[in-house]
FINU-655668 format. One record per residue (C-alpha): x, y, z; residue in three letters. Coordinates in Angstrom, 3 decimals. Layout:
# FINU-655668
        u        v        w code
        X        Y        Z  ALA
...
This chain:
# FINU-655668
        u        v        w code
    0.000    0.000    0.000  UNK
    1.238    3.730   -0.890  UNK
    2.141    6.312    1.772  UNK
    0.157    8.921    0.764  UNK
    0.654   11.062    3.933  UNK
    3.927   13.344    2.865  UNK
    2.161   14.454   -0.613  UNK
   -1.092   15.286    2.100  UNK
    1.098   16.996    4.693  UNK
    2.737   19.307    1.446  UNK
   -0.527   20.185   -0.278  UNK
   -1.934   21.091    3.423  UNK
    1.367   23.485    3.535  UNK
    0.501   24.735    0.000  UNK
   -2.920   25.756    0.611  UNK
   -2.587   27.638    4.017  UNK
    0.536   29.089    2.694  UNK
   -2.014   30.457   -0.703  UNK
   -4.210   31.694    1.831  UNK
   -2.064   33.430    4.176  UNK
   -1.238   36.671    2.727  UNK
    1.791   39.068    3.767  UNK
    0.961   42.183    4.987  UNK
    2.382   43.860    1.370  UNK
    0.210   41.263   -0.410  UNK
   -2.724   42.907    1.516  UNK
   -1.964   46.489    1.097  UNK
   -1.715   45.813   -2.358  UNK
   -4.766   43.929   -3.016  UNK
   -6.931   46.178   -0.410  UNK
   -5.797   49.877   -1.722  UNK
   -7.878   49.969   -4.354  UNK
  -11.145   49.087   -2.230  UNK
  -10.192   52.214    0.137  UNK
  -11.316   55.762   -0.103  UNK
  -11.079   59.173    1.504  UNK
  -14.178   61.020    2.295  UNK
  -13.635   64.690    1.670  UNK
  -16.207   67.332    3.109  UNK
  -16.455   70.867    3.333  UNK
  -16.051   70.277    7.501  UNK
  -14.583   66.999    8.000  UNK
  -13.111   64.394    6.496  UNK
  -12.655   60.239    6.892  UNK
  -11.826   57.232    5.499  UNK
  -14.228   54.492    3.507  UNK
  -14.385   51.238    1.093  UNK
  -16.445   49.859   -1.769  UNK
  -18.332   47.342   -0.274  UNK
  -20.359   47.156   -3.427  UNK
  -19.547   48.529   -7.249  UNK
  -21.388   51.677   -6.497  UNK
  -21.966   51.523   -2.653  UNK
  -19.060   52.642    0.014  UNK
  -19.231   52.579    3.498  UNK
  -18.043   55.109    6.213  UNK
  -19.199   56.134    9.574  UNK
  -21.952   58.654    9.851  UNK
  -20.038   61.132   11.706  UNK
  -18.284   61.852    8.622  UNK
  -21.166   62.555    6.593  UNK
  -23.175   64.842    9.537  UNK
  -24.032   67.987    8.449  UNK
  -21.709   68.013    4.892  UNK
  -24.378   68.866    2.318  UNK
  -21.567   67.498   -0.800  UNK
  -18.974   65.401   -0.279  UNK
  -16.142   63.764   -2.564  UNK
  -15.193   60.168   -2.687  UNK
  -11.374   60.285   -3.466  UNK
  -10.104   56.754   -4.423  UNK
   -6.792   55.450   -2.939  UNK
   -3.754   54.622   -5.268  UNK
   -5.430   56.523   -8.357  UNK
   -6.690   59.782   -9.137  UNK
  -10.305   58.597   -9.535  UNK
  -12.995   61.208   -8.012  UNK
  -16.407   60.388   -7.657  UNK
  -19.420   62.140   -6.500  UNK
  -21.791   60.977   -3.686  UNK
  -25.620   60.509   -5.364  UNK
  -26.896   59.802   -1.938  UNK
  -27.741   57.675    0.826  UNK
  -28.785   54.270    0.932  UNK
  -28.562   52.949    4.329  UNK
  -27.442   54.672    7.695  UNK
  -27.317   52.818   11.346  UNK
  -26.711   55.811   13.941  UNK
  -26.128   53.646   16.827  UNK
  -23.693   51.985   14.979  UNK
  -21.920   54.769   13.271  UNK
  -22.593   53.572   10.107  UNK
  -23.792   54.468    6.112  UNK
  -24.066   53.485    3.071  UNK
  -23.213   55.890    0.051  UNK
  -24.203   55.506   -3.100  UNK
  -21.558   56.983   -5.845  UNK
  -21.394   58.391   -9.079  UNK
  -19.415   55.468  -11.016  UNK
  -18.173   51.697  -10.029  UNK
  -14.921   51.087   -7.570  UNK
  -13.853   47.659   -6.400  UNK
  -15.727   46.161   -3.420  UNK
  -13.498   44.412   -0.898  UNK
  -15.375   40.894    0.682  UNK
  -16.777   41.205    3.523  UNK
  -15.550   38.381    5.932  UNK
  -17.475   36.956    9.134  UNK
  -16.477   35.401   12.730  UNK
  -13.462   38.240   13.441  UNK
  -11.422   36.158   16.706  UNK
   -9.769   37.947   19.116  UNK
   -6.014   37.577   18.535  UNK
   -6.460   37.958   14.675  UNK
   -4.061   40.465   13.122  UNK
   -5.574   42.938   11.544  UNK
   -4.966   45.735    8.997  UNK
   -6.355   48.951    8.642  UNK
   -6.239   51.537    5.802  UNK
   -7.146   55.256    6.240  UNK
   -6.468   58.931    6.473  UNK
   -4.924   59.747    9.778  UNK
   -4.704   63.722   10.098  UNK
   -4.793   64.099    6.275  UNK
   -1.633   61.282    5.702  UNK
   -4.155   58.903    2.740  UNK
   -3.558   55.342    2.187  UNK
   -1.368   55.238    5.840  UNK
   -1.423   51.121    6.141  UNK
   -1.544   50.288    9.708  UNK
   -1.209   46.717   11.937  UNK
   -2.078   44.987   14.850  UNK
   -4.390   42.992   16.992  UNK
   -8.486   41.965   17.574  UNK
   -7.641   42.582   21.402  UNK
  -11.245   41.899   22.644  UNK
  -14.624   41.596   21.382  UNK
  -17.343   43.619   23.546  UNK
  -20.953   45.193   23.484  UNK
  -21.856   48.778   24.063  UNK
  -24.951   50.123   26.059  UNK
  -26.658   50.020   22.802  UNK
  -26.290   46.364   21.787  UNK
  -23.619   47.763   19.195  UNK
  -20.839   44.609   19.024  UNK
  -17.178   46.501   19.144  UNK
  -14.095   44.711   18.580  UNK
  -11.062   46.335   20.656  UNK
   -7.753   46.814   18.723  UNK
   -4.508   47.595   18.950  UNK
   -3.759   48.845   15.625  UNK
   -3.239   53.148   15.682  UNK
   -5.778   54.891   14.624  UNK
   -6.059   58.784   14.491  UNK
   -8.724   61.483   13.703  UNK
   -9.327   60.580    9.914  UNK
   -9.181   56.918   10.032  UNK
  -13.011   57.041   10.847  UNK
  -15.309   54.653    8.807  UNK
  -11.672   53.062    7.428  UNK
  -12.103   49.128    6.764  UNK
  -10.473   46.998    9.401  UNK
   -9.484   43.445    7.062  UNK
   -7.991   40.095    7.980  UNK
   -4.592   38.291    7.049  UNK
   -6.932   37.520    3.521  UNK
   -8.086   40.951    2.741  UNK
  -11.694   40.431    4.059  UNK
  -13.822   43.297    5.831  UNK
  -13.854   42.177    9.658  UNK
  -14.888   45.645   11.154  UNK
  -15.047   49.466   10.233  UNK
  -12.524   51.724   12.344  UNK
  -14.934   53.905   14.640  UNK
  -13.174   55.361   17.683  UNK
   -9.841   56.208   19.550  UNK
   -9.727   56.256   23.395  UNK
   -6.906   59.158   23.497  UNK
   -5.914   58.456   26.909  UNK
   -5.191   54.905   26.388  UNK
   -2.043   53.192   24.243  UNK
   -3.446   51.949   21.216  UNK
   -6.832   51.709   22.714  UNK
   -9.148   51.554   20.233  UNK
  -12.128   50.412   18.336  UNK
  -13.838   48.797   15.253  UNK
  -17.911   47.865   14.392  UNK
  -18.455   44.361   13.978  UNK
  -18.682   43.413    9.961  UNK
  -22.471   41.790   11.652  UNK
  -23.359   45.428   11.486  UNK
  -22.517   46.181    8.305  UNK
  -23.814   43.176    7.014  UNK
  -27.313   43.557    8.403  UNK
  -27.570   47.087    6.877  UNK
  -26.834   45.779    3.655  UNK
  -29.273   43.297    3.612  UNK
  -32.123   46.723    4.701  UNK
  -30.486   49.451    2.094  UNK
  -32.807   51.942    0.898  UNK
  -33.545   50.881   -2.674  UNK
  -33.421   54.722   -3.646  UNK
  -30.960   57.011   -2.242  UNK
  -31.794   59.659    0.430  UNK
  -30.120   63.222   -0.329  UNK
  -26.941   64.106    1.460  UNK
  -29.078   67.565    2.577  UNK
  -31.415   65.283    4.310  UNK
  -28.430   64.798    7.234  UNK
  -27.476   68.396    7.571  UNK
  -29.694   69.375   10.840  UNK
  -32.339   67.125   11.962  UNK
  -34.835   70.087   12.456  UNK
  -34.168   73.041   10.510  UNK
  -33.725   76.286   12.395  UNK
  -33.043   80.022   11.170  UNK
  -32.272   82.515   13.426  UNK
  -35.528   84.382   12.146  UNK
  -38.408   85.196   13.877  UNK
  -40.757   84.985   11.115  UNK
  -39.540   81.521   10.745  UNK
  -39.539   79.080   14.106  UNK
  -38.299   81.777   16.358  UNK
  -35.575   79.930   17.387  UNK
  -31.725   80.827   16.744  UNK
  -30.432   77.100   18.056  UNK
  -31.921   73.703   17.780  UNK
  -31.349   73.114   21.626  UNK
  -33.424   75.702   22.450  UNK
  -36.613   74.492   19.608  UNK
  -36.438   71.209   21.289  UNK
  -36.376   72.451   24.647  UNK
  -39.522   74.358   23.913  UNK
  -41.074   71.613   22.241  UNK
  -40.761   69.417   25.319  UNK
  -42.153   72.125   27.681  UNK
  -45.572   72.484   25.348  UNK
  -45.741   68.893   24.975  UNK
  -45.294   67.917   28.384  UNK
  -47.401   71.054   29.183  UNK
  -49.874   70.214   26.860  UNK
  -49.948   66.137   28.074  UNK
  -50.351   67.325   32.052  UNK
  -53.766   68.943   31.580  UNK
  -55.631   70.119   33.014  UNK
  -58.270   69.356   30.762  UNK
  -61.535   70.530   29.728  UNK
  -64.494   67.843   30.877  UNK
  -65.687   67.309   27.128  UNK
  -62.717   65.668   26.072  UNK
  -63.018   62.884   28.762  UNK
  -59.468   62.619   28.529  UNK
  -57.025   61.861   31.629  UNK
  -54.065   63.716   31.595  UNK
  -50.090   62.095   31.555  UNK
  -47.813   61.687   34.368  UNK
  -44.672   60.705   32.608  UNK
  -42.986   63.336   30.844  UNK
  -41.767   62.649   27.044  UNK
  -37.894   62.716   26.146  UNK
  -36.859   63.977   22.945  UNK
  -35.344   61.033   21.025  UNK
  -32.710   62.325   18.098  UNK
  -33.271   58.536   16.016  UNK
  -37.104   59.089   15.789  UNK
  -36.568   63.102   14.641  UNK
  -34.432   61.675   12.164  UNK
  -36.692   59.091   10.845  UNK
  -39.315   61.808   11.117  UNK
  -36.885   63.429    8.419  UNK
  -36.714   60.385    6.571  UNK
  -40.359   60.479    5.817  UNK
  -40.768   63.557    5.115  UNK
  -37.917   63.162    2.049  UNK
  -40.037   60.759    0.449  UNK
  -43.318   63.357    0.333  UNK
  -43.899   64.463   -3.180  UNK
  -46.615   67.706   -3.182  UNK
  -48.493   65.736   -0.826  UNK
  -50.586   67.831    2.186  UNK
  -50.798   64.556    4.128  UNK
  -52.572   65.086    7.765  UNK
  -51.420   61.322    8.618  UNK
  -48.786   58.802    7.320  UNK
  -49.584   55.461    5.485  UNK
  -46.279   54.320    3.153  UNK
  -44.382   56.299    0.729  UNK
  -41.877   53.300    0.248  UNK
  -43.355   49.875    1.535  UNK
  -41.819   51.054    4.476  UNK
  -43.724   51.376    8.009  UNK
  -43.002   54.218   10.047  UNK
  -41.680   51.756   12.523  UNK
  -39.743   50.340   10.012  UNK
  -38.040   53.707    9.173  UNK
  -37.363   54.305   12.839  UNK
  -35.731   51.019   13.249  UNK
  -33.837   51.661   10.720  UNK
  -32.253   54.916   11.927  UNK
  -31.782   52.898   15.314  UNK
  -34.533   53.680   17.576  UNK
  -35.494   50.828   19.865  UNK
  -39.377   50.661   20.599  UNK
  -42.268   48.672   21.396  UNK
  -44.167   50.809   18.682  UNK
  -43.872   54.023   16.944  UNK
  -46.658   56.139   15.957  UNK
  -46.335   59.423   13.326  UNK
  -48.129   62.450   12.197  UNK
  -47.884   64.377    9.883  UNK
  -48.785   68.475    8.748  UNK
  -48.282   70.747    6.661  UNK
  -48.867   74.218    5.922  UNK
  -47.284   75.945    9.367  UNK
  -43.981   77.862   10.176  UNK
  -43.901   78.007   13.697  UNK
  -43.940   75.022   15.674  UNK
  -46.710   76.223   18.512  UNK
  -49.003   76.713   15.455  UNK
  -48.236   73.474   14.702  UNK
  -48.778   71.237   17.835  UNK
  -52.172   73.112   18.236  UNK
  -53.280   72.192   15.107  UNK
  -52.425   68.351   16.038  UNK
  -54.236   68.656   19.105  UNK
  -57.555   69.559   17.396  UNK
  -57.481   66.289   15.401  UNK
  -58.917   63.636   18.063  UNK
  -56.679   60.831   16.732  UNK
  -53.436   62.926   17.106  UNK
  -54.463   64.039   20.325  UNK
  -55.237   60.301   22.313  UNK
  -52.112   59.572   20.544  UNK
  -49.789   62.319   22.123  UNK
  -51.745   61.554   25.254  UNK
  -51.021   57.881   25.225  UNK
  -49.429   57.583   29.104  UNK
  -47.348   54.608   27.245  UNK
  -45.565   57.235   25.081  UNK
  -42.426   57.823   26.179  UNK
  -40.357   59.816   23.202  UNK
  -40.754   62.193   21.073  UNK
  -39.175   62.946   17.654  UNK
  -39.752   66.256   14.956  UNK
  -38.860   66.787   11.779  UNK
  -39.466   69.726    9.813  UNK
  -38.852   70.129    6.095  UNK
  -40.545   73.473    4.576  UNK
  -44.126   73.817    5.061  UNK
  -43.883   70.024    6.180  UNK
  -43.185   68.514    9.661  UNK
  -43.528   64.855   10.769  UNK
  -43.970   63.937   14.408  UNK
  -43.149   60.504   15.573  UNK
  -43.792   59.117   19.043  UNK
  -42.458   55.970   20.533  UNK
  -43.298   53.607   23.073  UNK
């Protein structure tokens, strides 16, 4: 009988050695997947992740009305169409871009003690090529999965792609812990993944992510100069307004627990409001196939149920909730004692209320 168990133990050598890269065979292979994210304010790091789709965190895109997509190792420039998919808690979204780019493969099951790789634009340096190590695997307050590493990372290598020893997506460079050595962080490819699988099948404008609630320091406008102080208002007339007293015709009891303005559900408020098309509507059905819970779970928010209205045809926001209140359906629902948080969007003559409990 032949010994077949040398020729085995070789082609077992041969194949790991094919799949385990060197760190210049990753560079190489991953440069052209990498981006920089140029803005009028800020500026980050990205990847293809699809032909026309690349990823970044949504810090870098906050409040930049245009932004240019500047490919690594070329002189290719494209433009940013829109946005396709955004996860808040997780820092994440999806831009769609004006032209195709090479997508790097996403991988799955990152282990702590995996070297890892990252590619970005620390403090304006592009394609810096960075090491090091998956040095835990942990869970934020918001059920966000993190992966701890110890490769450098610097203002600029935000929304960067973290890869593996065989160029595959692992994680997407979030966060630096300045105080610490090397202490930083990464979102969990799981993430990414899932918001892939829920992208917007047409893209939301960049201008839809400047200011959740638009505010002019004009008085023949909201009246407000800040957005802290519009939502601080709104909360007062809302609580105000769910406290009573009331008249005995409405047979309505009046709230205890005061609502909490909730910046996901204004911003999925928003989201709605970009898919009205010379509508007046007085209450929200679906512009998209999307539910309005749908939308707010998709910027984030985490709720037993979401309800939304929707006005139009008023500039100043007391206007507004007092012509909500007059419609009995809007007004059990703001009254609901389950309600808990509030969200407002407003988008010309249009705003979009949604409450969450």
């Amino acid at each position: 009988m032949k010994n077949y168990a040398l020729p085995s133990f070789i082609l077992l050598l041969l194949t790991i050695s094919a799949l385990a890269q060197t760190p210049e065979m990753v560079f190489k292979k991953a440069l052209p997947s990498t981006v920089n994210i140029i803005g009028s304010k800020q500026s980050g790091s990205g990847f293809f992740v699809l032909p026309d789709v690349v990823v970044t965190n949504f810090h870098v895109i906050e409040g930049e009305g245009k932004l240019e997509v500047h490919v690594n190792g070329s002189q290719d420039i494209k433009s940013v169409v829109g946005v396709v998919g955004y996860d808040i808690k997780a820092d994440l979204v999806l831009l769609k871009v004006n032209g195709k780019g090479q997508p790097l493969k996403l991988g799955s099951n990152p282990q702590v003690g995996q070297t890892v790789f990252t590619i970005g634009r620390p403090l304006g340096f592009s394609a810096t090529f960075t090491s090091g190590l998956i040095s835990a695997i942990r869970e934020s307050g918001d059920d966000v999965k993190m992966l701890q590493i110890s490769v450098p990372v610097s203002p600029g290598n935000s929304g960067g792609p973290l890869i593996n020893l065989q160029s595959e997506l692992v994680g997407v460079v979030v966060s630096s812990v300045m105080r610490g050595q090397n202490l930083n962080f990464a979102i969990h490819v799981d993430h990414l993944t899932t918001l892939l699988q829920n992208r917007l099948s047409e893209p939301l404008p960049l201008s839809s992510f400047l200011k959740t609630v638009q505010i002019t320091g004009s008085r023949s406008a909201t009246g407000y100069s800040n957005e802290d102080a519009f939502i601080a208002d709104v909360l007062q007339m809302l609580n105000g307004f769910r406290k009573g007293p009331w008249p005995s015709q409405f047979g309505l009891p009046a709230c205890t627990n005061d609502l909490k303005w909730n910046d996901l559900l204004a911003q999925a408020a928003l989201t709605t409001l970009d898919k009205i098309q010379g509508n007046a509507p007085m209450t929200v059905n679906t512009y998209d196939g999307q539910t309005s819970m749908q939308r707010a779970q998709i910027a984030g928010v985490k709720a037993n149920g979401v309800y939304e209205m929707l006005i139009y045809g008023f500039d100043d926001i007391v206007d507004c909730l007092n012509a909500w209140a007059k419609f009995a359906q809007f007004r059990n629902k703001m009254l609901d004692p389950r309600v808990k948080e509030v969200g407002i969007a407003r988008k010309g003559g249009y705003w979009s209320m949604m409450l969450a409990y």
